[in-house]
N, C-alpha and C positions, 0 to 999 in steps of 0.2 A: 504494500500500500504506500502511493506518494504521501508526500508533505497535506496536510489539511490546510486548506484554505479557505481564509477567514477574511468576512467584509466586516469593519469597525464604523458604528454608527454610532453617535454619539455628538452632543449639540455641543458640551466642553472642548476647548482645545487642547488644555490639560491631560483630561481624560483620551483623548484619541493618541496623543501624541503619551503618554503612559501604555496603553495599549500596543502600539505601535512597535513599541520597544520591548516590552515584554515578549509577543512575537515574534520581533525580529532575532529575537537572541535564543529563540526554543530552533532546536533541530527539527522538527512535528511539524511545524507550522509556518505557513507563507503568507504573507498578507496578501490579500486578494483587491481589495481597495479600500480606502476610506471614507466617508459622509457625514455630515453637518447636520441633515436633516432627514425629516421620514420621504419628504419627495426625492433628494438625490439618494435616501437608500433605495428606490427600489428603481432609479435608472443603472447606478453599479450593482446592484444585484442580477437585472436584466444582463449589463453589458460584460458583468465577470463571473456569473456562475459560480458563486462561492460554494465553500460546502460547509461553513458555520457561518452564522451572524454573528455579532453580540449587540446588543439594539438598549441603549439608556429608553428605561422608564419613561421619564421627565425629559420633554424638549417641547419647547415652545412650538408653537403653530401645528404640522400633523402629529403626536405626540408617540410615544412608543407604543401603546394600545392599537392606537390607526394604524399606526406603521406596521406593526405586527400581522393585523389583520388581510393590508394589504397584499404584505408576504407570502401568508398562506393561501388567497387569491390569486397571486399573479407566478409564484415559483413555490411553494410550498419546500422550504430549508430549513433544517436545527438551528433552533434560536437561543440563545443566553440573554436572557434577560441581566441587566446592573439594575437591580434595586436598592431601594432605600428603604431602613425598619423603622417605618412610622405607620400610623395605623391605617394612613391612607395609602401609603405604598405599599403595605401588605396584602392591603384589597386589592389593589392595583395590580399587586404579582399574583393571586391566584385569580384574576381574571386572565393575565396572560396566559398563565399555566390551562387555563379552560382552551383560550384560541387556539393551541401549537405550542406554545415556547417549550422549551423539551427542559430545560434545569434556568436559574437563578443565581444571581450572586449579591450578599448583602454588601454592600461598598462603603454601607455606613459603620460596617464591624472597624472603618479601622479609618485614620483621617487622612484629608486629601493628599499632604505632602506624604503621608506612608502609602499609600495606594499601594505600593511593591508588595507590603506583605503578604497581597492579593495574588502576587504572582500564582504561584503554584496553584490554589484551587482553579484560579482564573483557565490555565492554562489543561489540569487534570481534567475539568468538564468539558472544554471547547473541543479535546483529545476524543473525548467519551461518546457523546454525543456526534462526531461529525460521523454519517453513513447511518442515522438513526431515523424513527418514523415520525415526524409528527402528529401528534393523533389529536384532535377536536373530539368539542363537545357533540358533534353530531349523531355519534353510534345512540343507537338505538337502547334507551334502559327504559324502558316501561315497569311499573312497579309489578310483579310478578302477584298473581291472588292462585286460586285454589287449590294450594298443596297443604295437606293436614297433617299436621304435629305430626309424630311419633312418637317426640319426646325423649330420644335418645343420644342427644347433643345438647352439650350445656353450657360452650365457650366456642366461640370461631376465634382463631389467632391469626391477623396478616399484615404482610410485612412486605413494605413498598420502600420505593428508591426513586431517582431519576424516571418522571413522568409517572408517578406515582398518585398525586393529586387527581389527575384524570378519571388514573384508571379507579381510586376507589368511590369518584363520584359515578363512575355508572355502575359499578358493581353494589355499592350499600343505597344508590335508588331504589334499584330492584325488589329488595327486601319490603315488606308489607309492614304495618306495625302491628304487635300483636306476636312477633316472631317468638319460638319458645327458647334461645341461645341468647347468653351473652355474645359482644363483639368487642374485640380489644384488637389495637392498631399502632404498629409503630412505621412511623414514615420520618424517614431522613429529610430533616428541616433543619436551619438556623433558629436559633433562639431568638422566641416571637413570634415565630409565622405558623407553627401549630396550634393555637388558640385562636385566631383567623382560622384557619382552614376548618377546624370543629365549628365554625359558626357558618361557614358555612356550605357546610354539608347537611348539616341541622335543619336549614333553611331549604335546600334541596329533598330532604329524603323523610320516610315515612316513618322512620324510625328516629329516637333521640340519639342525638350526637353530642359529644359536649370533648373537652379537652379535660384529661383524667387530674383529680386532684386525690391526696395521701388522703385515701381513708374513703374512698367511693366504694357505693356498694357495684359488685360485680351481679348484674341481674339483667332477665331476658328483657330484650326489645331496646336495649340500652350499647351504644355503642361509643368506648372509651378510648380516647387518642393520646399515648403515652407525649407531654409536654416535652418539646426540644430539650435538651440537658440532662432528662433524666432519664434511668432503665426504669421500668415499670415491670412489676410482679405481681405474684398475688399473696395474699395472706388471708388461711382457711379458717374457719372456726365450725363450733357442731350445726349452726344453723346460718352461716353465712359465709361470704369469700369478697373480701376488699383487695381494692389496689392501693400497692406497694410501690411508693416513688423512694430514688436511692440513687446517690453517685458513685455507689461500688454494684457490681464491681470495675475498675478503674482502666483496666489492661485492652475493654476492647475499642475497636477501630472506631464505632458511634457508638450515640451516646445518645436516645434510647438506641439499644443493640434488639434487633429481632431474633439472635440468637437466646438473648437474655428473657424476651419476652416466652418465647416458644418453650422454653426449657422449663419456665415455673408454668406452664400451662398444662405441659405433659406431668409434669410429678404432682398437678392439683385434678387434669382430668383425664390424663388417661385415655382410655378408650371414648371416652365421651366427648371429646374435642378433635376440632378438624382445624388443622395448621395452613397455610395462603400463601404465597409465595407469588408477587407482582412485580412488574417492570421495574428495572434496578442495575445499577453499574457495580461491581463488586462480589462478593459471596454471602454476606450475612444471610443468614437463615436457613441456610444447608443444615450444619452444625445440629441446631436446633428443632428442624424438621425431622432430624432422622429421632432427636426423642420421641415427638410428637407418635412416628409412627411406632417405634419397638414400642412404644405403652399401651398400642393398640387404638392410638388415633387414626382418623383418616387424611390425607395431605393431597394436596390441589397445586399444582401449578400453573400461572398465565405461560399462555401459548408464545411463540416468538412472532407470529407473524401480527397480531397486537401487541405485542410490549413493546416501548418506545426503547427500551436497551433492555436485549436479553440477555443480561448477565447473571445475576440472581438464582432467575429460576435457569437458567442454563447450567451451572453448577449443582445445584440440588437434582434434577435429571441427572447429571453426570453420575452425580452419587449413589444413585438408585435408592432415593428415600422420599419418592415422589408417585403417590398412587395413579392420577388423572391428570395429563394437560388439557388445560381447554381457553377457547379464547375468553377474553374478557368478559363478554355479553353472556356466557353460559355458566360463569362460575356460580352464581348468586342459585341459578336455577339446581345445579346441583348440590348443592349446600341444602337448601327446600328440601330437595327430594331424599336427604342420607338425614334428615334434624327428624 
């Protein structure tokens, strides 16, 4: 595989010219061209074919949102979003994440003159993403009705990455309310943008969403988002099971880890829980799925040809600790049909 080649859009000339450099100095990566605005983004994108963008949020006149949209209208290409963590640029980025944009980067984590620090995520995701799918709101999730309990599942555990957002908004539309499983969720976010995204999803779907806090009850029709920074567990009692927030253990790669999640899932259910595995760069939740199943759970993986990076669940396949692939739009339905 060539050099990935990246169009830098960005209304800063700071910002471009930071970009630029970064870039120019990775062996990966060629800069493909540069733009000021969302209308010369999409005449260099027409005129250079990139294979990433990275497209700022915020620019005056067609704004990142438009410009986004245009994108996936006129050449449909993996996008990076540069966000900012304020409550409105977090709405702001999981509307992008809805159009296309395939991953994010917080730019506020760190100040203008360090922007460098940003190198590396900057440059791991633009790596990740370029040859990936964009996928929109469009697929099809109608809320799914007449499949009757059985009542033999009592946790769904899933665990999403890189285009992750998406994909759990059409797969936890699906769900009815009234479902008889808990739902517990760890998706690889920056600190901040998990508590946005539980609202809304909440707002979307038929079931309660909410962002997990120490000491929630674990119960059906309720579905809990392990908060950025923390690993989420569970803790059992003779007539109940709460979530367990905790910055140990320390060692692994994120932070909620889905390995961390999966693994108090299977030693709280056992047979009675069914493990997820979504679109994702990396491996987390191999590890963890394979408890899920020796405890005699059932385990699920998104298919590749929806996942916006099959990383993830491509490892767990590898591992053979993976009962069913299926695409996106069918997980939900068979989850219904094994609860």
């Amino acid at each position: 595989m060539g050099k990935v080649r990246v169009l830098i859009v960005d209304d800063s000339s700071f910002v471009r010219k930071a970009l630029f450099r970064i870039f120019d100095s990775d062996p990966q990566i060629e800069v493909a061209g540069v733009a000021s605005s969302g209308r010369e983004a999409i005449e260099k994108l027409l005129a250079t074919g990139p294979d990433v963008v990275t497209l700022d949020i915020n620019m005056p006149g067609m704004d990142g949102i438009e410009t986004l949209k245009a994108i996936m209208e006129t050449r449909p290409t993996p996008v990076l979003m540069l966000s900012q963590f304020t409550k409105q640029g977090a709405e702001l980025t999981l509307r992008a994440l809805e159009l296309g944009a395939m991953d994010f980067v917080d730019k506020s984590s760190t100040g203008m003159m360090d922007f460098f620090e940003l190198a590396q995520e900057i440059v791991t995701k633009v790596v990740s993403i370029a040859g990936g799918k964009p996928l929109r709101a469009g697929l099809s999730h109608d809320t799914l009705s007449g499949h009757a309990a059985r009542g033999v599942v009592d946790a769904v555990a899933i665990g999403s990455s890189t285009g992750g957002p998406m994909a759990l908004q059409v797969l936890l539309s699906r769900f009815p309310r009234g479902i008889s499983f808990a739902v517990l969720v760890v998706q690889h976010m920056p600190q901040g943008f998990t508590g946005p995204l539980a609202k809304r999803l909440d707002t979307l779907c038929d079931i309660r969403v909410k962002e997990a806090e120490e000491g929630d009850h674990v119960e059906p029709g309720v579905c809990l988002v392990a908060p950025a920074g923390h690993h989420m567990t569970l803790r059992r009692g003779p007539d109940f099971t709460r979530a367990k927030l905790s910055l140990e253990p320390s060692g692994e790669t994120h932070r909620p880890s889905v390995d961390v999640l999966f693994s108090s899932v299977a030693r709280n259910f056992g047979n009675r829980s069914i493990g997820v595995l979504l679109t994702g760069m990396g491996s987390d939740g191999a590890k963890g799925m394979r408890e899920i199943k020796e405890s005699g759970g059932f385990t699920i993986a998104q298919n590749e040809a929806t996942s916006a990076i099959f990383g993830m669940p491509r490892v767990a396949i590898a591992n053979k600790v993976v009962d069913k692939v299926l695409p996106i739009t069918s997980i939900a339905e068979e989850i219904l049909q094994r609860a």
